[in-house]
N, C-alpha and C positions, 0 to 999 in steps of 0.2 A: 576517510582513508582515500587516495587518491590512487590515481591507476599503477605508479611507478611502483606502491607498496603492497598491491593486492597478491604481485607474487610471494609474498613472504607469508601468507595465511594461513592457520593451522588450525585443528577443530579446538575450538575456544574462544576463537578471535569474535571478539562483540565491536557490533557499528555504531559507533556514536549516534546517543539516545537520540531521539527526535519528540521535542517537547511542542507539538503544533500551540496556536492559542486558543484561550479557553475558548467552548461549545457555547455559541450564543443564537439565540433568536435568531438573529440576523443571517448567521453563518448558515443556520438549517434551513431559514427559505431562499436564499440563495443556491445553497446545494441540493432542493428540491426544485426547484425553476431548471440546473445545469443538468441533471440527472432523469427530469417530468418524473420523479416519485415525488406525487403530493399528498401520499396516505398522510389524512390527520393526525396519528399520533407522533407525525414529528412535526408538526408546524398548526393545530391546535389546541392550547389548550383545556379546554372543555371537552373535545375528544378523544386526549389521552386520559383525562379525567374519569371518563364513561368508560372506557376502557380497562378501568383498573390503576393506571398507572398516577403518579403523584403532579407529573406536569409530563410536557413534551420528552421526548428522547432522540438522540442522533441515530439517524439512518447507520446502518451497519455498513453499509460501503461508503460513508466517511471515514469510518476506523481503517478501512480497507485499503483506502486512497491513501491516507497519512501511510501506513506499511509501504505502499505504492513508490511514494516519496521517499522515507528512509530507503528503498533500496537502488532509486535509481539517481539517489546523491550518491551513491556508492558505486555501480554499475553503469554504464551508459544501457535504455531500457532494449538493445538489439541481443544484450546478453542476458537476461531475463529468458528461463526455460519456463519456468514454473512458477506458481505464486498460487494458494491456494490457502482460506481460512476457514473458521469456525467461529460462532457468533456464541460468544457463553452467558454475557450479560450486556443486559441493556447499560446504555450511556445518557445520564440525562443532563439536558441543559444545563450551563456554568460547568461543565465535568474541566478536569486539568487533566489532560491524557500525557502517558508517558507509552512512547514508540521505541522496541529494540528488537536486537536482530544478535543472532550468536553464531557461528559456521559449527556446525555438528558434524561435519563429516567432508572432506576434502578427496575428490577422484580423483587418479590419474586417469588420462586416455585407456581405452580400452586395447590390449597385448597387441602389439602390431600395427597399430593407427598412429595417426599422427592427429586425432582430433585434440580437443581442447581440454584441460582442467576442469570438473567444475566442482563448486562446494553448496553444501547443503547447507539452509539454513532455518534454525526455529525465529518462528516472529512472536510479538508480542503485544497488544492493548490492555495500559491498564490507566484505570482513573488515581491520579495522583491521591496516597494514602487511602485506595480504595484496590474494588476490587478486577480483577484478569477479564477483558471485556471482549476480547480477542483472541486469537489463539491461531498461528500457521504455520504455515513449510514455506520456502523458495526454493529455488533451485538457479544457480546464475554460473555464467561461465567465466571463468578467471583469466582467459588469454581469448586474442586472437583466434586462432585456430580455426579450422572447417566449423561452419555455422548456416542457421539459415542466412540468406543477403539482408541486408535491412528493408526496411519495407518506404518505397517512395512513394508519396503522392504523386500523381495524375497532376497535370498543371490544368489548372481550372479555371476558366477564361470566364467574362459575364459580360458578353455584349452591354453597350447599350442602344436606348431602342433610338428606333430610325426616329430621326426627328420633320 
């Protein structure tokens, strides 16, 4: 959904799924190098083993990040109030994750403001023909409107050294 049609959104309106690619080895120590979580039960398996579990599992703020993504294909991330999940099952290695999002409830401004729309949203994690591995809320704002400013980086300079 693109910005021209976000005015048109009613409690119902679902975001086009976000099908990331499947959980691999690879992807989990990458995303434990980007993140420094290098607890073993996602990226050994002998210690997920000891652990109880059958092999490795995906860190829950990978599922978290994919949600991340479906909302700010949707949103530019300056309108992003809220985003908040729950972790109900683990995800293990080879998982096929299915990412959505539904508008549950659409605000107007509050009586006498001229702030912004915004709509509520439930999210979703689940493993392709498996099971709900995720589970949140968003909260994004639908127009323009008073907001906080977006947030700039600092221009960050790096010498170099005196030769």
């Amino acid at each position: 959904m693109n910005v021209t049609t976000r005015t048109a959104v009613t409690v119902g309106t679902e975001l086009p799924e976000l099908a990331p690619p499947p959980v691999t080895r690879a992807m989990l120590a990458l995303y434990a190098g980007a993140s420094g979580d290098h607890n073993p039960i996602h990226i050994d398996s002998d210690a997920a083993v000891a652990a109880g579990l059958d092999d490795v599992i995906a860190h829950g703020m990978l599922s978290m990040a994919f949600l991340g993504r479906l909302l700010t294909d949707w949103v530019p991330l300056a309108r992003l109030v809220s985003f908040r999940v729950t972790f109900r099952a683990p995800t293990p290695v080879h998982a096929r994750l299915r990412c959505t999002a539904r508008v549950t409830a659409v605000d107007a401004p509050a009586a006498g403001t001229d702030g912004p729309r915004t709509a509520r949203l439930a999210l979703g994690v689940r493993i392709e023909d498996g099971p709900v591995t995720v589970r949140g809320e968003a909260v994004v704002r639908l127009d323009d409107g008073p907001g906080p400013a977006p947030v700039r980086r600092p221009d960050v300079r790096h010498p170099l050294p005196d030769s």
